[in-house]
C-alpha positions as CSV (number, residue, x, y, z in Angstrom):
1,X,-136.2,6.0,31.7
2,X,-135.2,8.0,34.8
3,X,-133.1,6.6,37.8
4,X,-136.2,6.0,39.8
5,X,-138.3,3.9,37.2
6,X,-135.2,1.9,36.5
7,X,-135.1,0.9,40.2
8,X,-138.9,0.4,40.2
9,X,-138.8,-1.3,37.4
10,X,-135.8,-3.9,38.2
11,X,-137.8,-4.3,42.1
12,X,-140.5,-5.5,40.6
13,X,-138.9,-7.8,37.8
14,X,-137.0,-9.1,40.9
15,X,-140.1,-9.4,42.7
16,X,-141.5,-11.9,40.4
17,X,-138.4,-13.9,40.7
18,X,-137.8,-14.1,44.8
19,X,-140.5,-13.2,46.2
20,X,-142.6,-15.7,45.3
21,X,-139.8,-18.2,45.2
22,X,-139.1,-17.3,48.7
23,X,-142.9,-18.0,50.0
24,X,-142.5,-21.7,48.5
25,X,-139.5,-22.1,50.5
26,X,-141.2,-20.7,53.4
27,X,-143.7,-23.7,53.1
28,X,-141.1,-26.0,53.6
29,X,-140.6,-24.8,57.1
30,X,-143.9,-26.8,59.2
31,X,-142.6,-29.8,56.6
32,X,-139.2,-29.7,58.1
33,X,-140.9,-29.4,61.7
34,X,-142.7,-32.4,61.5
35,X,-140.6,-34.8,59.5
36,X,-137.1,-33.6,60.9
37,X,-136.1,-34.3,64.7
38,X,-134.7,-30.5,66.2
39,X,-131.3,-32.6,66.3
40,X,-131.1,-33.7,62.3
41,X,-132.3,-29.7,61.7
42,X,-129.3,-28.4,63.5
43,X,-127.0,-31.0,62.0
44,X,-128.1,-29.6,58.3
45,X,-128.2,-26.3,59.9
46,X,-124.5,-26.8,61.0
47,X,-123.1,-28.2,57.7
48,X,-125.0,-25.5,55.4
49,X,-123.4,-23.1,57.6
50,X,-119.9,-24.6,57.3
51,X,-120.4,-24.7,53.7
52,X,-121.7,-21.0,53.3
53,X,-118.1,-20.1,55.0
54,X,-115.8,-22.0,52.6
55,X,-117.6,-21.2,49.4
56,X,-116.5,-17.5,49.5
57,X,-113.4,-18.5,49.8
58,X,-113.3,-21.6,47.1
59,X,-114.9,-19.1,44.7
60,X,-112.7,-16.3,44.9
61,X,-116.0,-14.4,44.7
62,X,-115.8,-14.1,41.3
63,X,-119.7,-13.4,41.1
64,X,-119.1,-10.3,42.3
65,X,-115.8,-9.4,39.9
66,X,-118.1,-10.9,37.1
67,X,-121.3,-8.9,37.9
68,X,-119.5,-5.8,38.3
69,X,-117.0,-6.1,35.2
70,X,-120.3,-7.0,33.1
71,X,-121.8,-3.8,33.6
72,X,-119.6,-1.7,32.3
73,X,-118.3,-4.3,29.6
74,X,-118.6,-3.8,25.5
75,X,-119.8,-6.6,23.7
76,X,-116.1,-7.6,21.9
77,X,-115.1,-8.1,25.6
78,X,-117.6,-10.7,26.9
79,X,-116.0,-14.0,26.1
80,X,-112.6,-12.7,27.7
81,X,-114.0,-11.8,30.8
82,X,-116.5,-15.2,31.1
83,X,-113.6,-17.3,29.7
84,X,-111.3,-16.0,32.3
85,X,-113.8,-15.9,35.4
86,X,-115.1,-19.6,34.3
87,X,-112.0,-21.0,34.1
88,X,-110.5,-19.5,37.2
89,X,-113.4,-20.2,39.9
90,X,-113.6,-24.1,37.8
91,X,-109.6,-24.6,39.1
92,X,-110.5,-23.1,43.0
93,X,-113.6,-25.6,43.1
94,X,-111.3,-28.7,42.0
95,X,-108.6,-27.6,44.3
96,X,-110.9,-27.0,47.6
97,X,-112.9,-30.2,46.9
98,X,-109.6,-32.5,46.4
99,X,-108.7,-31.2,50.1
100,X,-112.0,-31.8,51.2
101,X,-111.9,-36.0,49.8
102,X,-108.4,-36.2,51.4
103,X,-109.7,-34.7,54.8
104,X,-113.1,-36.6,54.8
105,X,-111.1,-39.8,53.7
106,X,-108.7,-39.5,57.3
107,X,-111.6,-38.2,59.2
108,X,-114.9,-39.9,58.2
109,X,-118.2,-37.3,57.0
110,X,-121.8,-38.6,57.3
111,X,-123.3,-38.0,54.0
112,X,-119.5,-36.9,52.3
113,X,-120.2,-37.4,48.6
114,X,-123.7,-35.7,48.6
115,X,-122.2,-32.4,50.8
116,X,-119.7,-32.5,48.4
117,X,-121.8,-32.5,45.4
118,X,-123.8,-29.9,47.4
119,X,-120.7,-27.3,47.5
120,X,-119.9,-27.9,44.2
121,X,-123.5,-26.3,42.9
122,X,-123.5,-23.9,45.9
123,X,-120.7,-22.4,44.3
124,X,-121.9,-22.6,40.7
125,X,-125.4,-21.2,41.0
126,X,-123.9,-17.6,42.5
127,X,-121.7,-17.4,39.5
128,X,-124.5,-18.5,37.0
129,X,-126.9,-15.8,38.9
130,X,-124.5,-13.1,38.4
131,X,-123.7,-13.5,34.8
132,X,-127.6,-13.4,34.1
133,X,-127.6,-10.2,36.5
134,X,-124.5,-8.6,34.1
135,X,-126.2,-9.3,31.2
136,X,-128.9,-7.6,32.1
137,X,-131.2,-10.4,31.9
138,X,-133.1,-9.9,34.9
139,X,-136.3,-11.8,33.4
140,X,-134.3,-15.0,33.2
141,X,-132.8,-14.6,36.7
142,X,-135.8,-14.2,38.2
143,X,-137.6,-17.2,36.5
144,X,-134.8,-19.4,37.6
145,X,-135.4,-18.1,40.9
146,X,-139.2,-19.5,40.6
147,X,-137.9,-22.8,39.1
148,X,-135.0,-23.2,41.9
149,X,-137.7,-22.9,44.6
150,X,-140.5,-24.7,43.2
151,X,-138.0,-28.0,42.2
152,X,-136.7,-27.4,45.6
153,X,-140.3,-28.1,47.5
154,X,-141.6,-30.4,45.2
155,X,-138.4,-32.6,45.8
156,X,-138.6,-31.8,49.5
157,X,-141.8,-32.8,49.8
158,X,-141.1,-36.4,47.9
159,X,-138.1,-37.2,50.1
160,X,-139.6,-36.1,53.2
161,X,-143.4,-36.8,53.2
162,X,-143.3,-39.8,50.8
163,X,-140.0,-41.9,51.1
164,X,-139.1,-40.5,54.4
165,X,-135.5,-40.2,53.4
166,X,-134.8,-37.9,56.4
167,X,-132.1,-35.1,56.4
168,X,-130.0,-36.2,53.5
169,X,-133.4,-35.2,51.4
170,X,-132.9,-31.4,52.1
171,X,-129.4,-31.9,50.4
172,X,-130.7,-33.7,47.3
173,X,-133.5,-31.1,46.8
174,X,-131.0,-28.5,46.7
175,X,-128.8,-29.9,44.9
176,X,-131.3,-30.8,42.0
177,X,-133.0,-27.0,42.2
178,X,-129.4,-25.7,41.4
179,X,-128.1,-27.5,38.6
180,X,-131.7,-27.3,36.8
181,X,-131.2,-23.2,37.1
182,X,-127.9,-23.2,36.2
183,X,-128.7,-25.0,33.0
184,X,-131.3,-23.0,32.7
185,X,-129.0,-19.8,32.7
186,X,-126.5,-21.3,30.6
187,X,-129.0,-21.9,27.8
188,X,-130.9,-18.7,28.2
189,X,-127.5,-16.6,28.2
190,X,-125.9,-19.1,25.2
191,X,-122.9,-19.2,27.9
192,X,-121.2,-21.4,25.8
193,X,-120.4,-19.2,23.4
194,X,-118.8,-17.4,25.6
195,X,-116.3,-20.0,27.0
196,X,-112.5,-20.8,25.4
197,X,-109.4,-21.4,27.4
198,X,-107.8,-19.1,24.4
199,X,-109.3,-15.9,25.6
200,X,-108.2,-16.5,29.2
201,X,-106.5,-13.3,30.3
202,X,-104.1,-13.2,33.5
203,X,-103.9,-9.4,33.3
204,X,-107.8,-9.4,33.6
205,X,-107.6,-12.2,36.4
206,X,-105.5,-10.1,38.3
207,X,-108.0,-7.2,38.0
208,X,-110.8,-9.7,39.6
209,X,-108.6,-10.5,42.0
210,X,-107.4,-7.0,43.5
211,X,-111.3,-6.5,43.5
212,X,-112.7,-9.9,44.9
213,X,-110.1,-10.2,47.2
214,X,-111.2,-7.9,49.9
215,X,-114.3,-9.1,49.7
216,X,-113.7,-12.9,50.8
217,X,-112.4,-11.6,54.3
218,X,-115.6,-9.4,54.3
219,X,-117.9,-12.3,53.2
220,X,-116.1,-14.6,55.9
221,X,-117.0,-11.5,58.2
222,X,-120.8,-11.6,57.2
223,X,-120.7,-15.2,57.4
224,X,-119.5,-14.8,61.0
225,X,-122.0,-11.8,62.0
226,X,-124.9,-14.3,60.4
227,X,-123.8,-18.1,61.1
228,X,-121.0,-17.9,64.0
229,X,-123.6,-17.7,66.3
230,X,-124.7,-21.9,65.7
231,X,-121.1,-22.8,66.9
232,X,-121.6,-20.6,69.9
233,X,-125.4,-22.2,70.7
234,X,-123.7,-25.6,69.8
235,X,-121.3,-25.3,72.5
236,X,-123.2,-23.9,75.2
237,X,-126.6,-25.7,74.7
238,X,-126.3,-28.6,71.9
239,X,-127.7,-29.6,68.7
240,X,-131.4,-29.5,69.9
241,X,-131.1,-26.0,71.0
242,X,-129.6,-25.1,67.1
243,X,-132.2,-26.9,65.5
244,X,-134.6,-24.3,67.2
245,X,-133.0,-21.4,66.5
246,X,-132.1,-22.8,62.7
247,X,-135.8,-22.9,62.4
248,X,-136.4,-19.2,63.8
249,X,-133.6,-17.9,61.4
250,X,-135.5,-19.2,58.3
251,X,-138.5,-17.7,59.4
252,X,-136.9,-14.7,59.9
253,X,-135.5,-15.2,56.0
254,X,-139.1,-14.5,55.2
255,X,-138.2,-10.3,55.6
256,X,-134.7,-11.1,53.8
257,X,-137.0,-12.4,50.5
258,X,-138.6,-9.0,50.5
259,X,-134.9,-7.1,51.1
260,X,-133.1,-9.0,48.2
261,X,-135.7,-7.6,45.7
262,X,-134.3,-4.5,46.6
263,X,-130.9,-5.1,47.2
264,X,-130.5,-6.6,43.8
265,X,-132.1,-3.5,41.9
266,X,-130.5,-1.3,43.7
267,X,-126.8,-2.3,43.5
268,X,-127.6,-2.4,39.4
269,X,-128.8,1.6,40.0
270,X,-126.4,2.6,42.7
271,X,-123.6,1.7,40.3
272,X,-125.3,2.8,37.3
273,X,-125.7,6.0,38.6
274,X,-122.9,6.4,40.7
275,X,-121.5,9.4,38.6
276,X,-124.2,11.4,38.4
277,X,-125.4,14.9,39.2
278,X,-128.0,13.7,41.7
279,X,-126.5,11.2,43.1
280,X,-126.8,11.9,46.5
281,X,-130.3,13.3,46.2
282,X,-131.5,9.5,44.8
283,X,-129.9,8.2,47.4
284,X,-131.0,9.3,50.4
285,X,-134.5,9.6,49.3
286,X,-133.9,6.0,48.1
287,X,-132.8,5.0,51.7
288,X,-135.5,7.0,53.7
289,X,-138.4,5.1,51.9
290,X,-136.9,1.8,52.7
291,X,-136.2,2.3,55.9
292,X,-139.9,3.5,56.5
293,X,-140.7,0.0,54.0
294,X,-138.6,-2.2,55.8
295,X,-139.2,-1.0,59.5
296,X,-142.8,-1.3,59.0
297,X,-142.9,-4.9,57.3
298,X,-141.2,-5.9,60.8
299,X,-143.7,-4.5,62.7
300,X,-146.8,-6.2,60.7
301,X,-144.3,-9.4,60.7
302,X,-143.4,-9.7,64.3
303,X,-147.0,-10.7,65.2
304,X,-147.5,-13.1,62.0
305,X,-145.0,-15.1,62.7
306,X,-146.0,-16.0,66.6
307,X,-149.2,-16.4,64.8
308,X,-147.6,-18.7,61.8
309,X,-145.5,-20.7,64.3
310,X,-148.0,-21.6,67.1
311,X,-150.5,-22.9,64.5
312,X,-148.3,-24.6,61.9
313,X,-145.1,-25.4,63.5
314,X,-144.9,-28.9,64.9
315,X,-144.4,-28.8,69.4
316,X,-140.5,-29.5,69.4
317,X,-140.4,-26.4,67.4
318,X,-142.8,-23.8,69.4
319,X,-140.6,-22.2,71.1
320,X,-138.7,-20.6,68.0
321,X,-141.5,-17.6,67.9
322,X,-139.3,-15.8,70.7
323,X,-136.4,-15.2,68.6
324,X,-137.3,-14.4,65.3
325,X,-138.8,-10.3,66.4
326,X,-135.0,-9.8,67.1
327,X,-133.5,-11.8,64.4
328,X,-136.3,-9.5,62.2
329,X,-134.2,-6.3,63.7
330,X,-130.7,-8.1,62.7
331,X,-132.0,-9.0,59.1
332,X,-133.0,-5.2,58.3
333,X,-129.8,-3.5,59.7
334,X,-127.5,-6.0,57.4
335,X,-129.5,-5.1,54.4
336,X,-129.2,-1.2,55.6
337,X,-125.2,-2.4,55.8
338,X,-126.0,-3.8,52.1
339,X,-127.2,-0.9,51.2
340,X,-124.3,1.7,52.2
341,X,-121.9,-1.1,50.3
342,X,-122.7,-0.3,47.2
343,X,-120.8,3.3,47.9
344,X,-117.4,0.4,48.1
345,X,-118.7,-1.4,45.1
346,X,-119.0,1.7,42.9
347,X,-115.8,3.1,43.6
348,X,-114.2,-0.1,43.4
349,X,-113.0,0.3,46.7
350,X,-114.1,-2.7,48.4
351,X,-111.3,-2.7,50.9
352,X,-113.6,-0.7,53.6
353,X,-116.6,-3.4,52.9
354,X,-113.9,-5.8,55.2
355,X,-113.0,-3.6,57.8
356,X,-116.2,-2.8,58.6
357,X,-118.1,-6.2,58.6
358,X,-115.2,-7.5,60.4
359,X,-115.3,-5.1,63.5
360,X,-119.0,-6.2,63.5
361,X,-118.4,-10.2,63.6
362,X,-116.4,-9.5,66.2
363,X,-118.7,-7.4,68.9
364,X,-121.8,-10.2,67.1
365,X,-119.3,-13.0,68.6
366,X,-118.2,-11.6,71.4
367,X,-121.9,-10.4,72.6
368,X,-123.5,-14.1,71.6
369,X,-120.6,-15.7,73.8
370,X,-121.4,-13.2,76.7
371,X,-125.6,-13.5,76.8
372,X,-125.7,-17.3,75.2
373,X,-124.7,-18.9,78.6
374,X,-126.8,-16.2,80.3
375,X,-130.1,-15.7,79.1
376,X,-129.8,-18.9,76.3
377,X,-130.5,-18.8,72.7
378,X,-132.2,-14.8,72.7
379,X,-128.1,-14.3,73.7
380,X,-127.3,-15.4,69.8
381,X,-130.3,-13.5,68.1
382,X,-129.1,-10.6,70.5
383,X,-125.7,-10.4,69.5
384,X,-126.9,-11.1,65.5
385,X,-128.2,-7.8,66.0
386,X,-126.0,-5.7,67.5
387,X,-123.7,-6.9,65.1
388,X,-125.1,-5.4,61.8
389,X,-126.5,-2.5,64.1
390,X,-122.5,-1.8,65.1
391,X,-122.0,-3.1,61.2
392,X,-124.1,-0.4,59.6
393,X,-123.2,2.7,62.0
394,X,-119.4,2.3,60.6
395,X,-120.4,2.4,56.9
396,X,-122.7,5.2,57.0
397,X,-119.7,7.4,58.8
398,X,-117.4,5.1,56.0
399,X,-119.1,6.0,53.0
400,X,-119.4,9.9,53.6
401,X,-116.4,10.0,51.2
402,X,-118.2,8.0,48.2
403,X,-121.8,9.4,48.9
404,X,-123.9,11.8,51.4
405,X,-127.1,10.6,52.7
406,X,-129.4,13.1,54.4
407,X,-131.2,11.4,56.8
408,X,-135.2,12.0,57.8
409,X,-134.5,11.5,61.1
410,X,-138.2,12.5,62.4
411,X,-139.8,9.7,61.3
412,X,-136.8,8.0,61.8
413,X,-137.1,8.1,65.8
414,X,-140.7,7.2,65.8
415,X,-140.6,4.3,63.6
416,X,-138.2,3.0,66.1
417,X,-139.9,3.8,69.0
418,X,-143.2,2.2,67.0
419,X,-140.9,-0.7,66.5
420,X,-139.4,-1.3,70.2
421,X,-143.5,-1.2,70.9
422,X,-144.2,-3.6,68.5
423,X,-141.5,-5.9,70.2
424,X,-142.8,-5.3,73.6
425,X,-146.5,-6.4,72.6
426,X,-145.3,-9.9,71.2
427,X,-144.0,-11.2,74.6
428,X,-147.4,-9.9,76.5
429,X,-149.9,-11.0,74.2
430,X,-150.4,-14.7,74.7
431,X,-154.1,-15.3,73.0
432,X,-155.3,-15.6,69.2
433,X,-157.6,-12.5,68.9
434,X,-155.0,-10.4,70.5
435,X,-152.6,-11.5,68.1
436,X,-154.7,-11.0,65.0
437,X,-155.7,-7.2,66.3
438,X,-152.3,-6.9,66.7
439,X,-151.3,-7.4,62.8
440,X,-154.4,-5.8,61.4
441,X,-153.1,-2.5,63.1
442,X,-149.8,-3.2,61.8
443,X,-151.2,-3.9,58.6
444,X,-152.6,0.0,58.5
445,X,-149.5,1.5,59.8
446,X,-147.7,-0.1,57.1
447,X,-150.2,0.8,54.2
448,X,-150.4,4.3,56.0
449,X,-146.4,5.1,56.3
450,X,-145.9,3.3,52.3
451,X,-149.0,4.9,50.8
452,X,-146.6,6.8,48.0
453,X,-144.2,3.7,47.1
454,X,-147.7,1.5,47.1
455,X,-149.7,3.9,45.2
456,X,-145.9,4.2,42.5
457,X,-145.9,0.6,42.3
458,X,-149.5,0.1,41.7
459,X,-149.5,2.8,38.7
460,X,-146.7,0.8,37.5
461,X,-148.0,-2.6,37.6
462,X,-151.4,-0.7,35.6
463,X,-149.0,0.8,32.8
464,X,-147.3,-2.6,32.0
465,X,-150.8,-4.1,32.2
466,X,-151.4,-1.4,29.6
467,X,-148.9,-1.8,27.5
468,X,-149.5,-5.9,27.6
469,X,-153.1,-5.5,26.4
């Protein structure tokens, strides 16, 4: 199977798996709307935020040693490097989560044993989701990704609409989605055969380590880039205010469902074919197409989701259309950023992973703290952007060492300039029809600009149809 139909191939698998686990979580959001007060949405927003900056650190990232190390790993060599990776993230977990009962115990935590529990399984499920990545069993992965989200809104929907159990419902739900996929993933991988304190190895920890460790400043960068912005808001315009924008940010997760697909498959081909002969040639036609894919989803997006949010989203939440066209921009530069990592992961050489991401936390913060007092919460969706923007420029100047991209830069000027007029349209346009004329013209530029990756994936989808028959 050539490089090409391996990535096609892995998309699509992964396309079973999140994209239509993503939709179901995007039905939560009207349910959150109307049976959360904006307050209660930014307090979740706040501790789910807090919680995606410590679990880097708690877990060592050991998902990304473990994925990595997997790939390239013979079969007599499995149980030493689970054995070791298990073991090692199981001791971080106990010893962040003893400091976190001792702090909590001095200064008192609404809702401490469940966000505790919560942590716990946000840094299990990673690790779980990795191993069924290095094992190559992408089908499992992505039917735990279906079974995740659909235990997730069913639960939701209990605890919310039924027993009105308020905020601490969106913890319960998650926590229940996680630990049914990880036990999923530990029977469908037989993970316990792979588990004995005797094969721990300290020689291979040390490996993870030098890799993962640059890699925890770098996630506690993109955590920064993506989340800092809340504490900002927080400050400057209180916990209403980050309730709105925490809803715009997961309408805006609608475009990162569709760029994890890829981003998953690719990181398995980038590093798969790394070494090879044409390496630069997949790669920047790889990148050109999904810049043209991704560029052109936010255009068709932009005027869906004012439509989506002024028809489904409940009054306290109506303003939260104006951000997300800017938070749309953000999303698809960090996944270009994502993209030019792989050149890091690789090589192994994840040191310049940090240094970028970390210059662009930095101007993200600094811009959010300049325009959020300003011009209010557009300041933070503002500043998301130019973070990743600043984020991805630095990495494709980075990476010239590991990989050369040759950029189509025609189309890539008036994609943008289609773009900026896309964004332009949004804030004029105030009626229904306008709106819908709006997406259907985005809809053909988008089935125009992808006609060869739609007409790929169709023949693809035909010959597996094929094949099933």
């Amino acid at each position: 199977m050539s490089a090409k139909d391996r990535l096609l191939k892995n998309v699509l698998i992964f396309s079973i798996g999140n994209f239509g686990s993503r939709f179901l979580v995007f039905l939560l959001v009207p349910l959150f709307s109307f049976y959360l007060s904006t307050p209660e949405m930014g307090f979740y927003d706040m501790v789910v935020v807090t919680v995606g900056l410590i679990v880097p650190v708690a877990s060592l990232q050991l998902a990304e040693s473990i994925y990595r190390w997997l790939l390239d790993v013979e079969d007599e060599k499995l149980k030493v490097i689970v054995s070791t990776s298990l073991l090692s993230l199981s001791c971080a977990i106990f010893v962040v989560l003893v400091l976190y009962l001792i702090g909590t115990y001095f200064f008192p935590l609404e809702y401490r044993g469940i966000i505790g529990f919560y942590f716990i399984v946000m840094c299990l499920y990673p690790f779980c989701l990795a191993i069924a990545r290095g094992m190559k069993k992408n089908k499992l992965y992505a039917l735990s990704g279906i079974v995740n989200s659909a235990v997730l809104v069913i639960v939701n929907w209990v605890l919310l609409a039924v027993y009105s159990f308020g905020v601490e419902s969106l913890f319960i739900a998650n926590i229940l989605a996680n630990i049914v996929s990880i036990l999923m993933i530990i029977y469908g991988t037989r993970l316990w055969r792979y588990i004995s304190a005797l094969d721990f190895s300290k020689p291979l920890l040390s490996e993870f380590i030098s890799y993962s460790l640059p890699l925890i400043p770098n996630a506690v960068s993109w955590w920064f880039i993506n989340s800092a912005n809340r504490y900002i808001i927080l400050f400057f315009l209180g916990q209403s205010s980050n309730g709105i924008y925490a809803l715009s940010s997961r309408l805006a997760m609608a475009l990162y469902a569709v760029n994890s697909i890829f981003n998953l498959a690719w990181q398995e081909s980038a590093i798969t074919e790394f070494n090879k002969e044409h390496r630069d040639k997949l790669y920047s036609e790889t990148f050109n197409r999904y810049f043209i894919l991704e560029m052109t989803l936010i255009i068709l997006l932009i005027p869906l989701s004012k439509i989506y949010v002024l028809n489904f989203v409940a009054e306290a939440y109506i303003d939260s259309w104006k951000y997300i066209p800017i938070l749309f921009i953000g999303v698809a530069f960090a996944t270009f950023s994502t993209f030019f990592a792989t050149g890091y992961m690789s090589a192994k050489k994840t040191m310049g992973a940090f240094s970028t991401t970390i210059i662009g936390a930095i101007v993200n913060i600094v811009a959010a703290w300049l325009l959020v007092p300003k011009i209010g919460l557009q300041g933070a969706s503002i500043g998301l952007a130019i973070g990743f923007v600043v984020t991805w420029s630095l990495r494709v100047w980075q990476t010239q060492k590991f990989f050369k991209i040759t950029f189509d830069k025609s189309k890539m000027i008036w994609i943008t300039i289609l773009t900026a007029f896309a964004l332009y349209l949004v804030f004029v346009l105030d009626n229904l029809w306008g709106l819908i004329m709006f997406s259907i013209s985005s809809s053909l530029v988008f089935v125009f600009m992808n006609k060869p990756l739609i007409k790929s994936i169709l023949l693809k989808i035909r010959g597996g149809m094929r094949k099933a028959s």
